[in-house]
N, C-alpha and C positions, 0 to 999 in steps of 0.2 A: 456533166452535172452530177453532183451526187447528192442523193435525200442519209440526211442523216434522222433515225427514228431512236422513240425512248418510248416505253412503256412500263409504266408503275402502277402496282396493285398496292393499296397499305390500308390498313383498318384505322378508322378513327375512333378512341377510346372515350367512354364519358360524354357519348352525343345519345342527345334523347329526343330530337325530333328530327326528320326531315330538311328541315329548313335551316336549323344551325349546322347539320353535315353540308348542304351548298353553301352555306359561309365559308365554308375553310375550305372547302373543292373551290371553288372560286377565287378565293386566296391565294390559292396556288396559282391554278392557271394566270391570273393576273401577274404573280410573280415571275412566274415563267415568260411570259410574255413579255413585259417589259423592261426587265432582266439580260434578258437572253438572244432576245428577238429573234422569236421560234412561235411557230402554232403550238396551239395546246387544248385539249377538248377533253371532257370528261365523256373515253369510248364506250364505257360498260358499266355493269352495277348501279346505276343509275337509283334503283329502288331498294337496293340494303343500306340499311340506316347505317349499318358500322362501316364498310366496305366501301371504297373507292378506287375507279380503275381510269389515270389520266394516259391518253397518247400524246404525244409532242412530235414535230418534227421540224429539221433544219434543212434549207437546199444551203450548196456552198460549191466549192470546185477542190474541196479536200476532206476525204477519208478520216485526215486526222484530225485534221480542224474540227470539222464537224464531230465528231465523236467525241473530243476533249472537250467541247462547248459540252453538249450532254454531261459527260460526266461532272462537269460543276453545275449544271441545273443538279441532277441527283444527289448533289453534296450540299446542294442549297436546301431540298427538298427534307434530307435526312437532318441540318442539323438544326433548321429554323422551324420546321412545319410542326405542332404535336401529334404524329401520328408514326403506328409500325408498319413499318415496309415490309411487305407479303413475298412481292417480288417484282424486279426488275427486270429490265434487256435492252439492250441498247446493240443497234447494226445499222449497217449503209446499204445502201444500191444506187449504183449508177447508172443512171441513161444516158 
């Protein structure tokens, strides 16, 4: 079995509360989700208004399967989402 992970840090620009930044973190994850059908959770930054850090992850029984899935969430994430990508990483582990 192998977990395929993603993690994205990216800034949302032009958000002035709270509650419209969980709009669009929620967006995503939604998109993610049902897209891709993968977990997805907002891990960190929770409380910076510009700042959002999602984790995602894929089980599958391939290295590259899974890691190709990731890389088109990330390209979903980069060309649909309005927000700047901080940084990314994407890796596998097998059990």
């Amino acid at each position: 079995m192998i977990v395929s992970m993603i993690q994205v840090i990216f800034q949302i620009p032009d958000v002035d509360s709270i509650k419209a930044k969980r709009q669009i973190v929620r967006s995503v994850k939604d998109k993610l989700q049902r897209r891709f059908h993968m977990s997805a959770a907002e891990v960190d930054l929770q409380d910076s208004l510009s700042f959002a850090q999602i984790g995602g992850a894929l089980v599958s029984n391939s290295k590259v399967f899974g890691e190709t899935v990731l890389q088109k969430a990330f390209a979903m994430i980069e060309n649909e989402v309005p927000v700047r990508i901080q940084d990314v990483s994407i890796y596998s582990e097998e059990f």
